[in-house]
C-alpha positions, 0 to 999 in steps of 0.5 A, spaced: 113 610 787 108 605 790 109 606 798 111 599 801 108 596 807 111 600 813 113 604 809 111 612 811 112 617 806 114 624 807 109 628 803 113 635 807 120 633 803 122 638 798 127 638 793 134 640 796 138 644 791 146 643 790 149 648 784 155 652 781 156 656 776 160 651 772 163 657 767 167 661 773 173 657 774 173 658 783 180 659 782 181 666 778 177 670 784 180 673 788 177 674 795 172 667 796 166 668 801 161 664 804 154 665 807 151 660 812 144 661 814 142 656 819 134 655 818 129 651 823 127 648 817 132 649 812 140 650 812 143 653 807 150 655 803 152 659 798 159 661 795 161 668 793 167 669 788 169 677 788 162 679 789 159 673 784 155 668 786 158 662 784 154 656 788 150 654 793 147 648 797 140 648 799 138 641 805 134 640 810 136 642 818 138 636 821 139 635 829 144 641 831 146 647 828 155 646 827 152 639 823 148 643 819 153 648 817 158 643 816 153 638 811 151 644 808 158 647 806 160 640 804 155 639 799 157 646 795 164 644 796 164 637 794 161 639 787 167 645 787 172 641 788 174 646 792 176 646 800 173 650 807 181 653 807 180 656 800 175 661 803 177 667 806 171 669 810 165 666 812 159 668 815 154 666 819 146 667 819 139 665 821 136 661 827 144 658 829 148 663 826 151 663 833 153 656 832 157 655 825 163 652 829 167 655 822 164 663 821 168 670 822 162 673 824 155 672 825 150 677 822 142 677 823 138 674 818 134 680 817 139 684 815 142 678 810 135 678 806 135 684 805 142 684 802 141 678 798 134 680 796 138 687 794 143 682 789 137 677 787 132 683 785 135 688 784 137 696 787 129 698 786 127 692 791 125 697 797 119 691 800 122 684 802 118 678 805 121 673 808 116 667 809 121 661 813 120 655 816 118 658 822 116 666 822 115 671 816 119 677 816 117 683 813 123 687 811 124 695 808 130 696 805 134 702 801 137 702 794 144 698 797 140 692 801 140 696 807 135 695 812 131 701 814 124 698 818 123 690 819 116 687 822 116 679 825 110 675 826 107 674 832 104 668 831 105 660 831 107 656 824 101 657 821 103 661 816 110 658 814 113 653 811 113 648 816 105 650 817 105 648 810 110 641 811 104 639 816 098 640 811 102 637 805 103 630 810 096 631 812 093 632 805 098 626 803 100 631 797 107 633 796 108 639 798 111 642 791 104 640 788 101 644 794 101 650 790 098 648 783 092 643 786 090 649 790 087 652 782 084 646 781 077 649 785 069 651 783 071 657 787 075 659 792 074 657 799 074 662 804 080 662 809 081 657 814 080 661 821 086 658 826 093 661 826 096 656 830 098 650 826 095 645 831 089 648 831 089 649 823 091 642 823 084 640 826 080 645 822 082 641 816 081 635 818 073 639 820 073 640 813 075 634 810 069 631 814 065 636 811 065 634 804 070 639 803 075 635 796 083 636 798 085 641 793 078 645 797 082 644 804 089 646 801 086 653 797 083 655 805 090 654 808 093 657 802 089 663 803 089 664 810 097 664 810 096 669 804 091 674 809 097 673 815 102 675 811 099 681 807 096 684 814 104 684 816 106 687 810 099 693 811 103 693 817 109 695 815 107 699 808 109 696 801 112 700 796 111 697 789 118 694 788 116 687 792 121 681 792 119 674 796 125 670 800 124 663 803 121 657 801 113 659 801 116 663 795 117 657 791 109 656 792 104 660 787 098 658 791 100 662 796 105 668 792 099 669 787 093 669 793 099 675 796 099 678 790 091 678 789 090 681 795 096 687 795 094 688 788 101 688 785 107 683 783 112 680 785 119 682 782 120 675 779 128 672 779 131 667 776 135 666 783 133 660 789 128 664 793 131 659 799 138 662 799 137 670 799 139 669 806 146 665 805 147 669 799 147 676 803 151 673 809 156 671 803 156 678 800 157 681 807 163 676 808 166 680 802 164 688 804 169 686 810 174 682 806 174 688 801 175 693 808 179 690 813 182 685 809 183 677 808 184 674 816 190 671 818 187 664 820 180 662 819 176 661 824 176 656 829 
């Protein structure tokens, strides 16, 4: 659609995702849970019946924390016709766990992952990269989604999504064809150098004056968010069994430079990469229930 005068578009815009499992009838289960991960970036929601994935709704973080979780759990529950007092457990994860105004409990959002990789991937799973809005996690994990070593990164935004939201704008591409137009090259650039977003930002531009073409400037940008990440990982050691979480696992010019350069695939998914965290938080609701039973009265 043209852009109209005045009118700026939002090149960084991904796609939200709403989704139930229109064949499980909610009703029939027994113990419903829900997961709430509220990201920097994005905030989602996922429900879970007698240990299944049923849903989920994947938006973008608004102003505040309680009204994200809140957009975010109406959205699946809207499309269920179901209701919040229908669920008998929910958790909250992510950077505003704290603040799901109708959570039982909060629990990091390294641990989520891990359990959500572990039901999306699989109980080989043993390496997980999580590629945030803001800050990538690398997570080791057991055959039950158990952490058992994690690494964070200590750098700015440059190698997460949101250093990816501000490339997309300053390209003016959308930030889904990112990852294919950075194939569309001669030959691959080497690596923009800075690792902090405004810096980046610059370098770009540099290279646009240069002479580099959009599709050049967005494969350098791709691979230096893909030699961050890897150090990460080198750091923590990856066994073969590799799964990505987050929605940077949703760009194949940053995964397949990642996989170039450690030499091995990906578990693929058939699974949202951005709900591992919501799903693991759901599942973890249902663990609890299954041990301590249904609460009495849901949370305030």
């Amino acid at each position: 659609m043209a852009e109209t005068a005045g009118e700026k578009k939002e090149y960084w815009r991904w796609q939200e995702n709403c989704w139930i499992d229109e064949s499980k009838n909610w009703r029939d289960a027994k113990i419903i849970t829900a997961g709430i991960d509220v990201g920097s970036v994005s905030s989602q929601a996922v429900i879970v019946c007698d240990g299944g994935l049923y849903g989920f709704n994947s938006m973008r973080t608004g102003n505040n924390s309680p009204d994200s979780a809140k957009n975010a759990i109406n959205g699946v529950l809207e499309k269920s016709g179901m209701k919040l007092e229908d669920i008998h457990y929910v958790v909250g994860t992510g950077y505003g766990r704290v603040n799901v105004p109708f959570a039982h409990k909060a629990i990091t959002e390294i641990a989520c992952h891990a359990r959500g990789a572990n039901y999306m991937g699989g109980s080989q799973i043993r390496t997980i990269l999580d590629m945030g809005g803001q800050d990538c996690k690398a997570i080791h994990c057991d055959e039950k989604g158990k952490v058992t070593n994690f690494l964070m990164n200590d750098k700015c935004a440059a190698g997460t999504g949101r250093g990816m939201e501000v490339i997309a704008d300053l390209m003016q591409i959308p930030i889904a064809e990112l990852g294919p137009r950075s194939f569309d090259v001669d030959e691959e650039p080497p690596a923009v150098s800075s690792t902090c977003v405004v810096f980046a930002k610059s370098e770009a531009l540099a290279l646009l004056k240069a002479g580099y073409s959009k599709n050049k400037v967005i494969a350098a940008y791709c691979q230096a968010m893909a030699e961050r990440v890897v150090s990460l990982l080198e750091r923590i050691g990856v066994e073969k069994e590799f799964f990505i979480t987050g929605g940077i696992a949703k760009n194949p010019g940053v995964v397949k430079r990642i996989e170039r350069l450690l030499g091995l695939q990906a578990v693929q998914t058939k699974y949202d990469s951005q709900i591992a965290g919501a799903l693991g938080a759901a599942l973890f609701g249902y663990t609890l229930v299954q041990k301590q039973g249904v609460p009495n009265k849901a949370a305030a």
